[in-house]
C-alpha positions in Angstrom: 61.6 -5.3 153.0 63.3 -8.6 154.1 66.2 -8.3 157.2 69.7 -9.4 156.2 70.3 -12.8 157.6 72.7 -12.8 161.1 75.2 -15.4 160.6 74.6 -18.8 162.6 75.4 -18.8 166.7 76.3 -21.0 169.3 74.7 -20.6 171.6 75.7 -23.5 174.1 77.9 -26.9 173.2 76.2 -28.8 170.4 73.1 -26.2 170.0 73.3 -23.6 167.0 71.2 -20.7 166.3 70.2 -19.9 163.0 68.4 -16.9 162.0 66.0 -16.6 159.4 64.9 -13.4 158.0 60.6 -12.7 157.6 58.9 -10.3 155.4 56.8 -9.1 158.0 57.1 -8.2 161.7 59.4 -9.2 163.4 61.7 -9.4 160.6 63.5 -12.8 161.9 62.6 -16.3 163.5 65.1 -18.9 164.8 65.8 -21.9 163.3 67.7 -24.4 166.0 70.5 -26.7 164.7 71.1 -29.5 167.8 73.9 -32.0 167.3 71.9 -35.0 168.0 72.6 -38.9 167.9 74.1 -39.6 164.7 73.5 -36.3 162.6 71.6 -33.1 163.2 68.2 -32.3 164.5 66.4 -29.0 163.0 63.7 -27.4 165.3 61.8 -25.3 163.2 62.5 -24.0 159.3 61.3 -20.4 158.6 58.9 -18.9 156.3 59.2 -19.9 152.2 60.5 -17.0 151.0 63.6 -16.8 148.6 65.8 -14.7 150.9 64.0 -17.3 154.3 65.5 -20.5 151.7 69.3 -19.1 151.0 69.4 -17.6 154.6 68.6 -21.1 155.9 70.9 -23.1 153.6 74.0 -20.7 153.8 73.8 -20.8 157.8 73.6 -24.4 157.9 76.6 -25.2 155.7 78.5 -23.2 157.5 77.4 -25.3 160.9 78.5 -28.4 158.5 74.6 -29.5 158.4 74.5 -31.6 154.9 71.7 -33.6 153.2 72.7 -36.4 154.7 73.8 -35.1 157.7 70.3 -33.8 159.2 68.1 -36.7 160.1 64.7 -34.8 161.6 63.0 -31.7 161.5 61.2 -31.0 164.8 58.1 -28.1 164.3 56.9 -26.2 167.2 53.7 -25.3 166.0 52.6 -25.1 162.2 52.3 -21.4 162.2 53.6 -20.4 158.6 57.1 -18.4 160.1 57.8 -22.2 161.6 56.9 -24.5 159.6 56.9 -22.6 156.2 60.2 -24.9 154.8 59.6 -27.8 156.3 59.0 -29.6 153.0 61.6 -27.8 150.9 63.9 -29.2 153.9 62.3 -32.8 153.7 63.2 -32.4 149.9 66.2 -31.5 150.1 67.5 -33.5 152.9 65.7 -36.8 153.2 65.1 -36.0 156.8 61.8 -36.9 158.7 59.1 -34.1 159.9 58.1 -34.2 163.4 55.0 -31.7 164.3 52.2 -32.7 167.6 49.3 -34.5 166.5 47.1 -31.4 167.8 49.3 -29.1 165.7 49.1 -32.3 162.5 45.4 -31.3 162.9 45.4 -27.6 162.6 47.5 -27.6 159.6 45.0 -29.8 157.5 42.2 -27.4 158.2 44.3 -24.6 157.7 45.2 -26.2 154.5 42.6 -28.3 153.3 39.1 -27.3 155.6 40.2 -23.2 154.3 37.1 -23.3 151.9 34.5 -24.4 154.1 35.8 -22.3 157.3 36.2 -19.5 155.2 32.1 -19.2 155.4 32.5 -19.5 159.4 35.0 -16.9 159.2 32.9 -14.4 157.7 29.8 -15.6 160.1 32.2 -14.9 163.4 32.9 -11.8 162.3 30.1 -10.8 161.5 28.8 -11.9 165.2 31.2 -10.0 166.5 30.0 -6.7 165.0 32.7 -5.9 162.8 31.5 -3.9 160.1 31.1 -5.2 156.5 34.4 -3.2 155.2 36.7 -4.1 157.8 35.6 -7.8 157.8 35.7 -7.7 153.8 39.3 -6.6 154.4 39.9 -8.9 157.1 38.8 -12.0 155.3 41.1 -11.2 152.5 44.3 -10.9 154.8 43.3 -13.9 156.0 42.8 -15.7 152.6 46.4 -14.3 151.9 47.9 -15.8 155.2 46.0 -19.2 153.9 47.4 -19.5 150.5 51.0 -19.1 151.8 50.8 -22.7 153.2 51.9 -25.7 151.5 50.6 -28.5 153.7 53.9 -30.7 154.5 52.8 -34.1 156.2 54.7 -34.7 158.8 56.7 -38.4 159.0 56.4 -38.6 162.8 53.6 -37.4 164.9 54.2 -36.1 168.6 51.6 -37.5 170.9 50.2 -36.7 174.4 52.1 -34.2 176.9 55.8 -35.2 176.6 58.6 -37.5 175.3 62.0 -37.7 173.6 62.8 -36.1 170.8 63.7 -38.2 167.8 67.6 -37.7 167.0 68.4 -36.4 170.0 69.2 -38.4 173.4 68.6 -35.9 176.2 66.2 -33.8 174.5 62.4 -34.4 174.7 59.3 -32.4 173.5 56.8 -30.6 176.4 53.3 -30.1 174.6 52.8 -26.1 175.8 49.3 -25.0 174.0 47.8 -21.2 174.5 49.7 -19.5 171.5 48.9 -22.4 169.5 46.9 -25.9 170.0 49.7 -27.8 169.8 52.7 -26.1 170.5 55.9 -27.6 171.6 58.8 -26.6 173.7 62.3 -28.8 173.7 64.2 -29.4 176.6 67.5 -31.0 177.8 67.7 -31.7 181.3 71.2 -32.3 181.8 72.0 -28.7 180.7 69.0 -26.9 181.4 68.1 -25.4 178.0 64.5 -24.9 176.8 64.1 -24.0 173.1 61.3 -22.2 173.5 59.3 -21.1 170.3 56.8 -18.5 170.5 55.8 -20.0 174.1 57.6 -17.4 176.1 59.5 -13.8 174.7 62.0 -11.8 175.9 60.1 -8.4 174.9 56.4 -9.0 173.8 54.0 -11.4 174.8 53.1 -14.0 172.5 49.9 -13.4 171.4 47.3 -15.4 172.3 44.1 -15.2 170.5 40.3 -17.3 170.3 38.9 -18.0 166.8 37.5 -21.1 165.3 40.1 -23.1 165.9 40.7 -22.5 169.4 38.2 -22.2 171.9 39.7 -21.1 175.6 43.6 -20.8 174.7 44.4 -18.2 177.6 43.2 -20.6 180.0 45.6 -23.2 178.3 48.5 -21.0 177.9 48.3 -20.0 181.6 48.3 -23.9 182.5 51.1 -24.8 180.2 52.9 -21.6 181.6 52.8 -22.8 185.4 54.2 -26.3 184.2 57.0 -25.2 182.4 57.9 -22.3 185.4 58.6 -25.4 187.6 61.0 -26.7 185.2 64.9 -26.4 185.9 65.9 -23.9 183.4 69.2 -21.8 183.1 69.1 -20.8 179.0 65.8 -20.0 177.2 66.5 -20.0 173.4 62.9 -18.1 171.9 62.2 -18.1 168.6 61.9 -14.3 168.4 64.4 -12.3 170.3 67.8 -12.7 172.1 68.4 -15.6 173.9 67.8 -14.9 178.5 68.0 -16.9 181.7 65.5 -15.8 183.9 62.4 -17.7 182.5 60.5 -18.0 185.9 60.8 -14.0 186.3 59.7 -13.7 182.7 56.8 -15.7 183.2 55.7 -14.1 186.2 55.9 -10.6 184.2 53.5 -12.7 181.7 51.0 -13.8 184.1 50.8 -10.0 185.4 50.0 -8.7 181.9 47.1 -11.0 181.3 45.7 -10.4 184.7 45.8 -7.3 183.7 44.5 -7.3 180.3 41.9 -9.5 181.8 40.7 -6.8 184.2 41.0 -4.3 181.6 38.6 -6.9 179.7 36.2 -6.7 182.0 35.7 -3.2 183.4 35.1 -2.8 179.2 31.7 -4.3 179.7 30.2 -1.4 181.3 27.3 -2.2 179.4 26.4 -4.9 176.8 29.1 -5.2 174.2 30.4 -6.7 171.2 33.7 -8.2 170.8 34.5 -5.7 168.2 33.7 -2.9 170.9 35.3 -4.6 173.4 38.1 -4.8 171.2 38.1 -1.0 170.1 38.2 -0.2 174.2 41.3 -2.3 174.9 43.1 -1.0 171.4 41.9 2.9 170.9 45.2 3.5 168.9 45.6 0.0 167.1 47.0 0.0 163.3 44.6 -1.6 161.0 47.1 -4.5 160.1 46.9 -5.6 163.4 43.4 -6.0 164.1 43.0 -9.6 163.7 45.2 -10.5 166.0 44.2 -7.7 168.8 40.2 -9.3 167.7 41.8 -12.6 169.1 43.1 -11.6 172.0 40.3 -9.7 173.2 37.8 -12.6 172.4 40.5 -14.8 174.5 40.2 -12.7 177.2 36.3 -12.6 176.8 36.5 -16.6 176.5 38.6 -17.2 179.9 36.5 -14.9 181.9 33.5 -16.8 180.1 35.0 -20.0 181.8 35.7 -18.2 185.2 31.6 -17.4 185.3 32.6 -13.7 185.2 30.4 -12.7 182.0 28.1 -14.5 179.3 27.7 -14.3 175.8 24.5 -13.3 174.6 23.8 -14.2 170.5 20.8 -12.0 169.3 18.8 -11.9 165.9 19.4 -15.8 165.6 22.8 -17.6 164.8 24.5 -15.6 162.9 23.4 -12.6 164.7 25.5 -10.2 166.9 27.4 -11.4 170.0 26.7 -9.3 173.4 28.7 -9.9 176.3 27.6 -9.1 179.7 29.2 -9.1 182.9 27.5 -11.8 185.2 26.2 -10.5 188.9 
């Protein structure tokens, strides 16, 4: 079941938010209107979904947004509640894509390399001990997520660690990975405002997860989240939630729970362990559905203490065999 649309917001002079509604959890993303230049400046779409489409459409007439009106689309990251209807836009607008070259990247193998990681897929999970049902049924969700893309290249690609955002003079781009390779976070300055994305939440943390496409993103995340804590900030506009203030004091709760979870991580490997194990330990009482993503996390934590020389990864039976992890010392 789809969430009714909210009706558009403003939430500060010349910055609209517009909600979208998702099929899954958690039922909305935001889609930011900024009155930019000489038109409008979208930062992030929604997912393509009929009821995602008219929400997006309806909200932005009322803001007075028109074909010819919005002159770039600015994507956070290319995961599919963000970037989902950034083509349908292009189409119907004529305006220009903007995603991160790292992000450009993912996208195409999420799109295009899906058949030939699909076999890598189904050799990491079998490394990490998951047995052959759940990783049967994992492999299909994740085939499911795959063929909901619809690879949109971008017209403009974001490159290195910052710069100004196209449309909008004030506003740049701050390349924050962890939750993704090449996420984004958009801030003005002169007012303070940080359009966050899935960076930092007002009620969850973002979840940040190792697979094949990302090697060590805790230790990322954790770097991109002490950069942005020394930023001035007084409005935090997050993709998923309300919009707060205090982004330092949520960041700080951040860094707490994946000390924490990190610790957690590591008093699991008692003994020799899978990921899969490991996984079980930190999530007795998960729901199937969200494996997955509690797999990726626990492998991220396992990665980052991997790079702090706290445990090693032991592969046995050959390369596709099982994955032990052992505490080091």
């Amino acid at each position: 079941m789809t969430a009714a649309a909210a009706p558009p917001l403003r939430v500060a002079p010349g910055v609209h938010r517009i909600s979208v509604p998702l099929p899954f959890p958690p039922r909305e993303v935001a889609a930011w209107v900024i009155e930019g230049d000489d038109g409008h400046v979208l930062v992030d779409t929604g997912i393509d979904t009929p009821p995602a489409r008219g929400a997006l459409r309806d909200a932005a007439g009322e803001l007075g947004v028109t074909p010819g009106s919005l002159r770039h689309v600015v994507l956070t990251h290319a995961h599919i509640d963000h970037y989902g209807l950034a083509g349908p836009v292009r189409a119907w607008s004529g305006a220009r894509v903007c995603i991160h070259a790292r992000e450009e990247e993912l996208a195409l193998g999420w799109v295009h390399g899906w058949p030939t990681d699909r076999a890598a897929v189904a050799d990491h999970f079998r490394a990490c001990g998951i047995p052959a049902p759940l990783a049967d049924a994992l492999l299909a969700a994740s085939d499911r997520i795959h063929q909901r893309y619809e690879y949109c290249p971008p017209d403009e690609v974001l490159c290195g660690e910052r710069g100004p955002l196209p449309g909008a003079a004030g506003w740049e781009w701050i390349l924050t990975p962890g939750h993704s390779p090449g996420h984004v976070t958009v801030y003005h300055a002169g007012t303070r405002i940080l359009i966050v994305g899935d960076h930092v939440l007002p009620r969850i943390s973002p979840n940040i997860g190792a697979d094949l496409y990302a090697e060590n993103p805790l230790a990322d995340y954790l770097g991109s989240l002490g950069r942005l804590r020394e930023l001035p900030v007084e409005l935090v506009l997050p993709s998923h939630g309300e919009p707060f203030r205090d982004l330092a004091g949520r960041i700080d709760w951040i860094v707490a729970h994946h000390e924490a979870r990190t610790a957690q991580t590591l008093d699991a490997l008692d003994r020799p362990r899978t990921a899969f194990e490991v996984t079980l330990r930190l999530f007795p009482d998960l729901p199937p559905d969200n494996f997955l993503h509690a797999l990726r996390e626990a492998r991220a934590h396992l990665m980052y203490l991997r790079g702090l020389g706290a445990v090693e990864r032991d592969v046995r039976d050959g390369v596709n065999g099982l994955e032990a992890w052992v505490r080091v010392g």
